[in-house]
C-alpha positions in Angstrom: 0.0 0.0 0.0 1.6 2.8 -1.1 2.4 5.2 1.8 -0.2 8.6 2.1 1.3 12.1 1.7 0.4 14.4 3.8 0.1 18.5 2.4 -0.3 19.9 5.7 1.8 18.9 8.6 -0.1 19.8 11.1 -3.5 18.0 10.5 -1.0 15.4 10.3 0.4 15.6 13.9 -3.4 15.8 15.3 -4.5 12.9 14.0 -0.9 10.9 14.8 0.7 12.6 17.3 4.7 13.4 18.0 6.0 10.1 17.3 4.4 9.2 14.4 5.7 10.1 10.6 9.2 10.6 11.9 10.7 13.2 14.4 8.2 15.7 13.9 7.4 18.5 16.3 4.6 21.5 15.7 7.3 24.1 18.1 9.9 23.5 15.4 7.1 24.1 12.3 5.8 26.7 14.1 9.7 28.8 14.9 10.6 28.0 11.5 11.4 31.2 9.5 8.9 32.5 7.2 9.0 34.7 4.2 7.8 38.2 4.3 6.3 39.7 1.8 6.4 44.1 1.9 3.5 45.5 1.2 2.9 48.6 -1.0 2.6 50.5 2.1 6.1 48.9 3.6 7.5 50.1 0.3 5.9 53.8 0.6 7.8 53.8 3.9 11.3 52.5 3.4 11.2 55.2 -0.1 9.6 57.7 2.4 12.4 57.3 4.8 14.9 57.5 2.1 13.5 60.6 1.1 14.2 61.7 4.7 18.0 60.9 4.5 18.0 63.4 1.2 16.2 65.9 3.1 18.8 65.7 5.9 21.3 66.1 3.6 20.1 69.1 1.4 19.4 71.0 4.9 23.4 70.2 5.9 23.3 67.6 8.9 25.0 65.3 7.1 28.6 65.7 5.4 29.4 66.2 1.5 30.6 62.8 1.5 28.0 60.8 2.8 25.4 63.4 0.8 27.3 62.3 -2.1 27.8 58.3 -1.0 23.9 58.1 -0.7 23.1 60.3 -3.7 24.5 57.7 -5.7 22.9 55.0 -4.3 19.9 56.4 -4.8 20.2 57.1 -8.5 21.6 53.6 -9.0 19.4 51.5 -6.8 16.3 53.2 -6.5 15.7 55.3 -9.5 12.6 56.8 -8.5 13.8 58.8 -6.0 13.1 62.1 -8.1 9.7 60.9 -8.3 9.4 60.2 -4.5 10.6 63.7 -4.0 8.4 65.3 -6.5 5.4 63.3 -4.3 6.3 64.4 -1.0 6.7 68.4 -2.1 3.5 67.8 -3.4 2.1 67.1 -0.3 4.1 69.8 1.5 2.5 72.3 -0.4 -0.8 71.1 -0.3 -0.5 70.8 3.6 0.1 74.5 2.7 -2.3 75.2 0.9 -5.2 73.4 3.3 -3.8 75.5 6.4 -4.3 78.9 4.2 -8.2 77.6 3.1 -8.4 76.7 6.8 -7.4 80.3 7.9 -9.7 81.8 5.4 -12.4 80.1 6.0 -11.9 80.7 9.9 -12.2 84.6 8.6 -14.8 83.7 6.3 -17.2 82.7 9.9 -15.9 85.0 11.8 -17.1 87.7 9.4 -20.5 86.3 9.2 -23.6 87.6 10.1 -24.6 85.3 12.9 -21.0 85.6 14.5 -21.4 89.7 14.1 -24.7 89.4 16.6 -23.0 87.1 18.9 -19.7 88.4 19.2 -18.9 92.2 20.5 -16.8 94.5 18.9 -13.5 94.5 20.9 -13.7 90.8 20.6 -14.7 90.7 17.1 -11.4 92.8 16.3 -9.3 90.7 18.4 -10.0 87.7 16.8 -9.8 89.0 13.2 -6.3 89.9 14.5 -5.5 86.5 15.3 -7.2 84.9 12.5 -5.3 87.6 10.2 -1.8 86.5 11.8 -3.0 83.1 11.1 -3.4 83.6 7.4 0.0 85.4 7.3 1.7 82.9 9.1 0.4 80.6 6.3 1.2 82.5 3.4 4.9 82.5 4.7 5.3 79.2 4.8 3.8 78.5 1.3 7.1 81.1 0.2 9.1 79.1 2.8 8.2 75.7 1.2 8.4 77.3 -2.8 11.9 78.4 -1.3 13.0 75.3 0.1 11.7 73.4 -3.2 13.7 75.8 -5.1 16.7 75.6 -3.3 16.3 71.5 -3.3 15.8 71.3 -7.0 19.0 73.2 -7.7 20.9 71.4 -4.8 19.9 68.2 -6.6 21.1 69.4 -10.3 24.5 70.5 -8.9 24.7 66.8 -7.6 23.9 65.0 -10.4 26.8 67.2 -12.3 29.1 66.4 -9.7 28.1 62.4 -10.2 28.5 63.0 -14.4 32.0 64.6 -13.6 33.2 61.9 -10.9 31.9 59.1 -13.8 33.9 60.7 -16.2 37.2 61.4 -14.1 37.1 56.8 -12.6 37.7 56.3 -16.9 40.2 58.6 -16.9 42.1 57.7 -13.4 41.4 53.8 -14.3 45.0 53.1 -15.0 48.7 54.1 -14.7 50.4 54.7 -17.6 54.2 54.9 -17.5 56.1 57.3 -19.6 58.9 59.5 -20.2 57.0 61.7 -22.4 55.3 65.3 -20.6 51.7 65.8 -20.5 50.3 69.2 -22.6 48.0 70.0 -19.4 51.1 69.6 -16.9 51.8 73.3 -18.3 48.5 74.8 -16.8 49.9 74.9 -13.1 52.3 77.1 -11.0 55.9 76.0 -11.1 58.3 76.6 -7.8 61.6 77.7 -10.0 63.8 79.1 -7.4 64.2 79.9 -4.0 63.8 83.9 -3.3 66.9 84.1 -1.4 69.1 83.1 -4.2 67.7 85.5 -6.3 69.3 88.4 -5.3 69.6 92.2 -7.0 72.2 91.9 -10.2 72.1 88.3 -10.2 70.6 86.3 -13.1 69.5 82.7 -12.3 69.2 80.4 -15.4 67.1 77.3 -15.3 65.0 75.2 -18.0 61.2 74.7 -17.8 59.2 71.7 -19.9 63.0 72.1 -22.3 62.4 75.8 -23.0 65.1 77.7 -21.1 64.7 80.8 -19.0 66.3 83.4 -16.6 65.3 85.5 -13.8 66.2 88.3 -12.5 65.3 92.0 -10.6 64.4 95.0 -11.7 65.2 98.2 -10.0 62.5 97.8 -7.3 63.2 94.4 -6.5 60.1 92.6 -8.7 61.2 89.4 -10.1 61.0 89.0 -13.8 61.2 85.8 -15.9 62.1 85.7 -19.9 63.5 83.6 -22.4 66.9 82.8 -21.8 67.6 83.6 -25.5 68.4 86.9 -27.2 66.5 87.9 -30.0 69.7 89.0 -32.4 71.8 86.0 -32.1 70.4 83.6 -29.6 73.2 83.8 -27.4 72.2 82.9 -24.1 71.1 86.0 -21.6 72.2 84.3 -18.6 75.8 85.1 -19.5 74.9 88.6 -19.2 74.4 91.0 -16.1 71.8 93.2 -15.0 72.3 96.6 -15.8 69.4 99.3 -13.9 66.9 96.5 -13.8 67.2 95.2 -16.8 69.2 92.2 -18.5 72.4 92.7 -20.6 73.2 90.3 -23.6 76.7 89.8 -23.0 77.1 89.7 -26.8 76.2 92.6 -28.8 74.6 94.8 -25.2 71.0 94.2 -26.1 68.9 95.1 -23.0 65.6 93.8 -22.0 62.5 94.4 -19.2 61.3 92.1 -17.4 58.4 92.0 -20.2 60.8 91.1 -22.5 60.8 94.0 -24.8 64.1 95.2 -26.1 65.1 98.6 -25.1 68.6 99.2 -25.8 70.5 98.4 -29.0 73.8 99.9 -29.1 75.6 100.9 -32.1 72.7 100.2 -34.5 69.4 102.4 -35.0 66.6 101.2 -32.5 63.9 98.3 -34.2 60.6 98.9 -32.8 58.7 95.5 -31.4 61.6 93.6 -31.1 60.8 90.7 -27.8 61.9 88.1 -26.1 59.2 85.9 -24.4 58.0 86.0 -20.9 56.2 84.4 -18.3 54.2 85.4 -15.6 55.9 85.3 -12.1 55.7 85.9 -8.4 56.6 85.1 -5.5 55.0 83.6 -2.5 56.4 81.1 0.5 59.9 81.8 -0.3 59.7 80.7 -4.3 59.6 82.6 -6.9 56.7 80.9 -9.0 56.1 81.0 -12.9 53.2 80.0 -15.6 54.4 78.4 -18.3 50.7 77.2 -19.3 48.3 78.9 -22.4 45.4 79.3 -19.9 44.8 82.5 -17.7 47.0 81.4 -14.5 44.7 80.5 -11.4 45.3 81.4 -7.8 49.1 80.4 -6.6 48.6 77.0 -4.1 49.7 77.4 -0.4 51.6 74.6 0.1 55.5 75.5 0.2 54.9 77.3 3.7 56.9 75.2 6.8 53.9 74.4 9.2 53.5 76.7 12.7 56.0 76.0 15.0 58.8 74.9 12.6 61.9 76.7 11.8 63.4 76.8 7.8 67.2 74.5 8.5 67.7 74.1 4.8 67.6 75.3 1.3 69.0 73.1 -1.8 69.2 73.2 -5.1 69.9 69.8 -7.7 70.3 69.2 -11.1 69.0 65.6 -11.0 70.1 63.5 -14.9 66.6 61.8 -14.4 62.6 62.3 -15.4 60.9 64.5 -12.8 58.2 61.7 -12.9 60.6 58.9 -11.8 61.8 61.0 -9.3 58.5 61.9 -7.8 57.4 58.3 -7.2 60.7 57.2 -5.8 59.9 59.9 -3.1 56.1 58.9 -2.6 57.3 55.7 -2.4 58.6 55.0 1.4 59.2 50.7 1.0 62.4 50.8 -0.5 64.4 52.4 2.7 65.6 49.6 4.6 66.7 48.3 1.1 68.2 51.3 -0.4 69.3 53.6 2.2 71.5 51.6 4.1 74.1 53.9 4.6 71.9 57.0 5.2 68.7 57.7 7.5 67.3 53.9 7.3 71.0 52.2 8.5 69.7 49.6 10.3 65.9 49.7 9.9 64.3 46.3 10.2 62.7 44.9 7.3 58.7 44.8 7.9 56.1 42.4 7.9 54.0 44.6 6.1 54.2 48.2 4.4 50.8 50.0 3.4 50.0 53.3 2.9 46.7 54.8 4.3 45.3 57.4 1.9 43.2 59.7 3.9 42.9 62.0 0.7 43.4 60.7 -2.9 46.9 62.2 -3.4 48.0 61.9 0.9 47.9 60.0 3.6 50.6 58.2 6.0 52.7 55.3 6.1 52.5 52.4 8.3 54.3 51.1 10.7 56.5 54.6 10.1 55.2 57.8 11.6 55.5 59.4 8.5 52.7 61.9 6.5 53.0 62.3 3.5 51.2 63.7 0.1 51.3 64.8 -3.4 51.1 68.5 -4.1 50.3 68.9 -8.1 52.0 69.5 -10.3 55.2 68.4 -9.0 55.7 68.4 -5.2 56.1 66.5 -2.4 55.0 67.4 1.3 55.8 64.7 4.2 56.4 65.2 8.3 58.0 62.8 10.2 58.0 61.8 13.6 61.0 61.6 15.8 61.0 59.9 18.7 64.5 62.1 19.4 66.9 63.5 17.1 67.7 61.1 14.2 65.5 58.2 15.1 62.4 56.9 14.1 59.9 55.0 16.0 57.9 52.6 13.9 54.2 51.9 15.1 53.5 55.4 16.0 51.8 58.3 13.7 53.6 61.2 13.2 51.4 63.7 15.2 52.5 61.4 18.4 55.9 61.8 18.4 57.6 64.6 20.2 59.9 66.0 17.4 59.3 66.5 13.9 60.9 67.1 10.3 59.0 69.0 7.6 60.5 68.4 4.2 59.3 69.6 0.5 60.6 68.1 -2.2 59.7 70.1 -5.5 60.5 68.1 -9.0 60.4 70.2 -11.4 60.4 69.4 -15.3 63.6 71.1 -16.4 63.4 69.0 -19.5 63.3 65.2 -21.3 65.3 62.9 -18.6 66.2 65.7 -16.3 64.8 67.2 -13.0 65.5 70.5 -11.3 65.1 69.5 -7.6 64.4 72.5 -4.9 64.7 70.7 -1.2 63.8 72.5 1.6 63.9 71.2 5.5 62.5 72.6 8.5 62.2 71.3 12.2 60.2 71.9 15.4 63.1 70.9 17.5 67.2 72.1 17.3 66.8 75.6 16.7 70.6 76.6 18.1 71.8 74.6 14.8 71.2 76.9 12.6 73.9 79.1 13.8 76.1 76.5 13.6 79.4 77.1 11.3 79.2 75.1 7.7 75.7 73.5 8.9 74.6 74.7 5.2 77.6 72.2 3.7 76.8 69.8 6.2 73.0 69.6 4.9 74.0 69.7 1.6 76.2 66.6 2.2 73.6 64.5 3.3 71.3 65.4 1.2 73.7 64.1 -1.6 74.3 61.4 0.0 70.6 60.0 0.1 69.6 61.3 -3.6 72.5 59.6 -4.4 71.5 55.9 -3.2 68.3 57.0 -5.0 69.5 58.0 -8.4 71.7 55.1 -9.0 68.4 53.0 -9.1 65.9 55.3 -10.9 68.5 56.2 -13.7 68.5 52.6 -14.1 64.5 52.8 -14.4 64.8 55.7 -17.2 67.1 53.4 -19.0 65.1 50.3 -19.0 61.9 52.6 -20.2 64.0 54.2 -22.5 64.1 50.5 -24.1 60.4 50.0 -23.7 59.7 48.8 -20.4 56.8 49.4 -18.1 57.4 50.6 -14.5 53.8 49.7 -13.6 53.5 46.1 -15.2 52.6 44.9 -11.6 51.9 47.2 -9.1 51.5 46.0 -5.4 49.8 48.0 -2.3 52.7 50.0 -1.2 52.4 51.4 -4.1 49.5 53.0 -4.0 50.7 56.8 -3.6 52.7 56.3 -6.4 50.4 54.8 -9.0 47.8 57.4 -8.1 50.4 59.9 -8.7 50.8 58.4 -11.9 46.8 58.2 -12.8 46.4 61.8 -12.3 49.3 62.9 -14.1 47.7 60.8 -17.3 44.9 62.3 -16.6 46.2 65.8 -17.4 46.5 65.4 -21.0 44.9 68.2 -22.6 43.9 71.9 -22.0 40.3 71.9 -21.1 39.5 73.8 -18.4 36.4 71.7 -17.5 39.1 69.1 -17.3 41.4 70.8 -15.2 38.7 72.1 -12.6 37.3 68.2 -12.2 41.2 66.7 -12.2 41.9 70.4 -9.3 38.8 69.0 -7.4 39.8 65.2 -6.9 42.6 66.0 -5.1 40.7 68.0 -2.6 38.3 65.5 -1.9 38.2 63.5 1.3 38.5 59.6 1.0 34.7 59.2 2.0 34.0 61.3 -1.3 35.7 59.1 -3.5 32.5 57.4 -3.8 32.7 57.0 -7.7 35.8 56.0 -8.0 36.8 52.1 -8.0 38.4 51.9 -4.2 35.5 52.4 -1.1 36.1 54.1 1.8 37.5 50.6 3.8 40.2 50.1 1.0 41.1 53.9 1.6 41.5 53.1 5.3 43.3 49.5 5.2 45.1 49.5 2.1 44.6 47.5 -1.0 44.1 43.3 -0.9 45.7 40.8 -2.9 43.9 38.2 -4.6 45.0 35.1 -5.9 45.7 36.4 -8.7 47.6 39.3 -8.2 47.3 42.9 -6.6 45.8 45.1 -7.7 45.9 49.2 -6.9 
């Protein structure tokens, strides 16, 4: 007899009881879980209190980057969340709009004949007083809530552009591209040329920019000028020259140029009108004397090159470095190679660690770990990191920077002199050792060091030029530590061109927090741990 199934297990326990049909128990049917289905209604709430959250945001009690973090879930996972917006204004305004019929129609009785016979004068004028703030009160907030739906509608268009711009910058930071060729949009920046204090009246100070060579000097009030390096008779070099009442001498033929460039003296010949030299606009600011080089209107000069509070300038140095200012730049964000390479310098006798990751609180900063170092990219070619000193000349590993007692400030600046060569401005301050400064031949002493340590460096990256030279890629297989680096490297490919809508999106990623990154293909826990390797590979 073939054996009776039984739909419902229940009836079957009441007519069988516990032990029959197996181990079967109606406590354990009746805890198992069950499947809930959301109604309409649960739905209108859960996009109801999402609508909330964008609320929140819009009126500021929530920060950009969690305004931006949900935006973007909202337009990817719920994409009705402009039409739940457009619902609940709706019903805002006609809340509005019932409390102003409410008012009037409170007027409306009041005013009526029967109310007139019941109600005395004084009190009939008292309450059309109340009744009248009433109606104003509600008129107000029908401009409050057209304000506030204004003011939300344009709020919500400036984030969607935002989102379009964040989209189209992750395509164009997706990789890291290595090459030995310069950018067109790395002109479109201020350049750090020169110190201001080795600029000094009648002195001309030659250096090359993107292979174009220049000069600067002072004019009679003490401005600082830049032009071509190149005289406009016979291309002799103007640096060779001196500075005669402000202007600069061609040590050939005596030409004499402004610090516009125009030629103003041309002895033994008769004067040519319109007869130049190019120039670039300059300033100075922190201690540098900046330049332009770029074909756009120059923006406002960064503040970066400024030591910090509290710390006192120790050093000034000035390098001709025979290698690509790229290279150079990611051997200095790059802090894993010390115990390897600067054996003989300031990591003699560093132990090798377990594990070295950089923690980007910022796309283009962040700091090291397990060294208390800080450390971050300044475009378009600087380098900004404080170190932690437990005491003079040693480094604690384990601690962050901001808890040691002593600390260095150093800014490297790389500057593009031209193809396979780097003008390098170093400058070191400290919070700690002040007496030094006065110390005789301290100056050579710094200098010596810092040879010393560049030198360590250069044997290896001059090897790196060489091999890409040959066709080699520096970034076949990048690694977590390398993460400063290769996002150097992204956004340097990313200024390719002259746009300025491209510049102002490429400017604004590297002011954002890490929590804003939210378009970009790292979240906010891979900003904060570091990057993880896979099985096959890692990947940055």
């Amino acid at each position: 007899m073939a054996h009776r199934c039984w739909p419902d297990p229940e009836a079957r326990f009441k007519r069988f009881g516990k032990d029959s049909g197996g181990n079967f128990f109606l406590e354990a049917f009746q805890a198992a879980p069950q499947v809930r289905l959301r109604s309409t209604e649960d739905r209108c709430r859960s996009q109801l209190a999402d609508l909330t959250v964008l609320n929140e945001r819009l009126a500021g009690r929530q920060t950009t980057w969690q305004i931006r973090t949900r935006l973007e879930y909202l337009k990817t996972r719920r994409r009705n969340w402009e039409s739940i917006y457009e619902y609940v204004t709706k019903a805002d305004a006609s809340a509005t709009l019932a409390m102003i019929e409410e008012a009037n129609r409170k007027v409306e009785a009041a005013l009526s004949e029967e109310s007139r016979e019941r109600t005395s004068v004084v009190a009939l004028k008292t309450q059309l007083v109340e009744l009248q703030q009433e109606v104003n009160a509600a008129h107000q907030r029908l401009h409050l809530t057209q304000a506030r739906v204004d003011f939300n509608m344009q709020r919500i268009n400036e984030l969607k552009e935002e989102a379009t711009q964040l989209e189209r910058m992750r395509s164009m930071l997706s990789t890291a591209e290595s090459t030995l060729d310069m950018e067109p949009g790395l002109r479109n920046f201020w350049y750090p040329t020169a110190f201001s204090s080795k600029v000094d009246a009648n002195m001309l100070v030659p250096f090359d920019l993107f292979g174009e060579p220049w000069v600067l000097f002072r004019n009679e009030t003490g401005v600082v000028s830049c032009v071509k390096d190149e005289c406009a008779h016979r291309a002799c070099p103007l640096s060779l020259g001196k500075v005669v009442d402000g202007k600069v001498q061609c040590p050939y033929h005596g030409w004499e140029y402004t610090g516009a460039g125009e030629c103003v003296t041309m002895p033994s010949t008769v004067q040519c009108l319109g007869i130049r030299v190019s120039s670039l606009p300059c300033t100075e600011q922190d201690g540098f004397v900046w330049v332009w080089p770029g074909s756009q209107p120059p923006t406002e000069l960064p503040a970066l090159a400024q030591p910090p509070k509290g710390f006192t300038m120790h050093a000034e140095i000035e390098v001709e470095v025979p290698v690509e200012h790229g290279l150079l730049l990611e051997n200095l964000l790059d802090l894993a190679h010390a115990p390897f390479t600067h054996t003989s310098t300031f990591a003699k006798g560093w132990p090798i660690p377990d594990f070295v990751k950089f923690k980007a609180a910022r796309l283009l900063g962040g700091n090291w770990d397990p060294y208390p170092i800080d450390m971050s990219f300044e475009p378009p070619c600087c380098v900004v990191s404080l170190i932690g000193l437990s005491q003079p000349g040693k480094i604690k590993r384990g601690l962050r920077a901001g808890e040691c007692e002593n600390h260095l400030h150093q800014l490297h600046v790389c500057l593009p002199s031209k193809k396979g060569h780097t003008r390098l401005l170093y400058r070191m301050s400290m919070d700690f050792m002040d007496w030094t400064r006065s110390v005789p031949g301290i100056q050579r002493f710094w200098r010596y060091i810092a040879g010393q340590v560049l030198g360590e460096d250069l044997v290896l990256v001059a090897g790196q030029q060489d091999r890409m030279e040959r066709g080699s890629d520096t970034w076949a297989n990048p690694v977590s530590y390398d993460k400063l680096a290769v996002r150097y490297r992204r956004w340097r490919n990313s200024v390719d061109g002259d746009s300025n809508e491209q510049q102002a999106a490429v400017a604004a990623l590297t002011r954002m927090s890490a929590g804003e990154l939210f378009s970009m293909s790292e979240d906010v826990a891979d900003l904060e741990e570091g990057l993880a390797c896979d099985s096959n590979g890692c990947s940055v």
